[in-house]
C-alpha positions as CSV (number, residue, x, y, z in Angstrom):
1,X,42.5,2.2,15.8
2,X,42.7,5.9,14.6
3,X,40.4,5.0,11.5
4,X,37.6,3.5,14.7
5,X,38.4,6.6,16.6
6,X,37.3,8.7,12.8
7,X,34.6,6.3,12.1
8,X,33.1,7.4,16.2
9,X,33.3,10.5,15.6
10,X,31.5,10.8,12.6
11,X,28.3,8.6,13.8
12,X,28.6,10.8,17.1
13,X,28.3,14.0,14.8
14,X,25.4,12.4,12.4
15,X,23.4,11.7,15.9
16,X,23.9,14.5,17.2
17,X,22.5,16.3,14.0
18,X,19.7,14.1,13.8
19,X,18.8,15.3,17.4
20,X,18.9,19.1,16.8
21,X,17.0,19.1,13.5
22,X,14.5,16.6,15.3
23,X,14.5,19.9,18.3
24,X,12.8,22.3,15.4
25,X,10.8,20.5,13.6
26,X,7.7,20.7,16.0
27,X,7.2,16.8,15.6
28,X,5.9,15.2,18.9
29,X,7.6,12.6,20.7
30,X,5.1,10.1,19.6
31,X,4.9,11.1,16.3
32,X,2.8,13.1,14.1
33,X,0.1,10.5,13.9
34,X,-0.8,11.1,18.1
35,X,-3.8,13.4,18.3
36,X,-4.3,15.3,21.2
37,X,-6.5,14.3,23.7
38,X,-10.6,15.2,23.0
39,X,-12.1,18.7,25.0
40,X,-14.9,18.5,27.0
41,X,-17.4,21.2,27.8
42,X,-16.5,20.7,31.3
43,X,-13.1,21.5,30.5
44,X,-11.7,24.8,32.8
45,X,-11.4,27.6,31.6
46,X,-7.7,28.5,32.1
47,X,-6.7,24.7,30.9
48,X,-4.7,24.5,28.2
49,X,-5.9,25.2,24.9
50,X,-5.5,23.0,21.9
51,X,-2.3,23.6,19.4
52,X,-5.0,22.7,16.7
53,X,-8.5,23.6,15.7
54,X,-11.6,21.9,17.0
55,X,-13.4,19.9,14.4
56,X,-15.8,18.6,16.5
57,X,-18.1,20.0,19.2
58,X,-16.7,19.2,22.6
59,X,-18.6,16.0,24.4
60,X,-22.6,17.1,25.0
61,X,-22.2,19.7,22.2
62,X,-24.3,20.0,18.9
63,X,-22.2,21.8,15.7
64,X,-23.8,24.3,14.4
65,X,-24.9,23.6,10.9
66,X,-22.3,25.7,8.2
67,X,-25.0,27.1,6.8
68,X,-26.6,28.7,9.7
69,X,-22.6,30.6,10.5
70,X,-21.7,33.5,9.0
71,X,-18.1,34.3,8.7
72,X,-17.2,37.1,6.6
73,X,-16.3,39.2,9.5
74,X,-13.1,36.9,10.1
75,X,-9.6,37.2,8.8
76,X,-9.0,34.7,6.6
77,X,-7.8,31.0,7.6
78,X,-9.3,31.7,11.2
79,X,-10.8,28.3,12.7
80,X,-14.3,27.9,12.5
81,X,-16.2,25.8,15.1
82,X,-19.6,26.7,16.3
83,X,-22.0,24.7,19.0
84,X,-24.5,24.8,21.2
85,X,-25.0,23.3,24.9
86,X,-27.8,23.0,26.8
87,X,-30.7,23.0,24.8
88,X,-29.1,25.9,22.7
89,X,-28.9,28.2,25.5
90,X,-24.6,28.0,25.8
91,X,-23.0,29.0,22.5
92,X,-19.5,27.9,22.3
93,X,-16.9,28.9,19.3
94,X,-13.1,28.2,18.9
95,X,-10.8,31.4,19.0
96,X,-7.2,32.2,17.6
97,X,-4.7,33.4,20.4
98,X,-0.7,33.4,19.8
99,X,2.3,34.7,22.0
100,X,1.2,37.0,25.1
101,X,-2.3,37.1,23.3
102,X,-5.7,35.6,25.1
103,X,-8.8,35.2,23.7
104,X,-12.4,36.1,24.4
105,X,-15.8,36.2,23.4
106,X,-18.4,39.0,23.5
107,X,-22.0,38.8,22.4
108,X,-22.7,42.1,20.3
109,X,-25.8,41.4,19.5
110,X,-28.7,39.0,20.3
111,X,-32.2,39.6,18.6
112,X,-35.1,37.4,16.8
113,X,-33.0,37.7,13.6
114,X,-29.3,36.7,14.7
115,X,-26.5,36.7,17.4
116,X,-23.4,38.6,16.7
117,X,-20.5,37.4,18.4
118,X,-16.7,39.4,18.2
119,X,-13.7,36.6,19.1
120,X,-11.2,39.1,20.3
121,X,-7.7,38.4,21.2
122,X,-6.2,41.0,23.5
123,X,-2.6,41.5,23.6
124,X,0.0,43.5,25.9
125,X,-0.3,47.8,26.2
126,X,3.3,47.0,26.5
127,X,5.8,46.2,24.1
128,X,7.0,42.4,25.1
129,X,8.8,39.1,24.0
130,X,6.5,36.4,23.3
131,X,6.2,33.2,22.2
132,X,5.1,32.9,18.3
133,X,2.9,29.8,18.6
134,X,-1.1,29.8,18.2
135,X,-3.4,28.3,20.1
136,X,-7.2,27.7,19.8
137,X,-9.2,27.6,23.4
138,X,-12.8,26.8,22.9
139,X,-15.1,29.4,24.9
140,X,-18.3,29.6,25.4
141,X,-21.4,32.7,26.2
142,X,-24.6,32.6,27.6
143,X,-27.8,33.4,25.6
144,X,-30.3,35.2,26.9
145,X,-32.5,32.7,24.9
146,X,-31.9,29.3,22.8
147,X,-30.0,29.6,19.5
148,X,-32.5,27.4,17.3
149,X,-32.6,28.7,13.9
150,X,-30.9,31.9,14.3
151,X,-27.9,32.3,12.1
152,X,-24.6,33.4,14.1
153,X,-22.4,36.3,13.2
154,X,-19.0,36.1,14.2
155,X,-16.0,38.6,13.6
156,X,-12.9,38.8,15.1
157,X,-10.6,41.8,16.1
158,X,-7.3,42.3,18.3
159,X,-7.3,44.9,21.0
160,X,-4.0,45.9,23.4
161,X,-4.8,45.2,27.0
């Protein structure tokens, strides 16, 4: 009986194990082959945004092709999704936000030659605790005219709120 009462114990402390480590390792219930569910570009603005990068424009959106983006003015390893919506008129990019931080967009510059476009992530004046995941909401900005061939310029910079 006391050998049971040892051999009990011993599965109870494996499961329990099992269960912590399974707590941290950021694996979703249904495992890692569930995807989330797909945006739309109806989706509101304060839902919430995707734990991983777009890779494809929302529904009703048309990618922008590579070659027409140019990315030098990002940090390295930031997502890079550009489309268009409405005949070209909506241009819509996927930001980087973590912790207290929330992203925007800004147009910086629209002429014949190019749009500019700064993906900022504002954080707290204030010294707080945050969370440390990242998050990538898809936002969108009005042109004043339709994208077509002109190449996009994006950049990205944090500023404290």
């Amino acid at each position: 009986m006391k050998r049971l009462n040892t051999l009990k114990t011993i599965v109870g402390a494996g499961v329990l194990l099992a269960a912590l480590s399974a707590c941290g390792s950021g694996a979703s219930p249904a495992g890692p082959e569930a995807a989330p569910p797909p945006a739309t570009a109806t989706q509101a603005p304060d839902a919430e945004p995707d734990r991983q990068p777009a890779r494809t424009p929302p529904e009703g959106g048309v990618q922008v092709a590579t070659a027409q983006v140019d990315t030098t003015g990002l940090q390295e390893n930031y997502p890079v999704m550009v489309w268009t919506l409405d005949n070209g008129s909506t241009l819509g990019v996927v930001a980087q936000e973590g912790g207290c931080g929330k992203a925007s967009a800004e147009v910086t510059e629209q002429s014949e030659s190019k749009v500019a476009v700064t993906l900022v992530e504002t954080t707290p004046a204030e010294a707080q605790m945050c969370t440390m995941d990242l998050r990538y909401p898809k936002l969108t900005v009005e042109l004043a005219q339709p994208l077509g061939e002109r190449p996009v310029v994006l950049k990205n910079e944090q500023r404290k709120g």
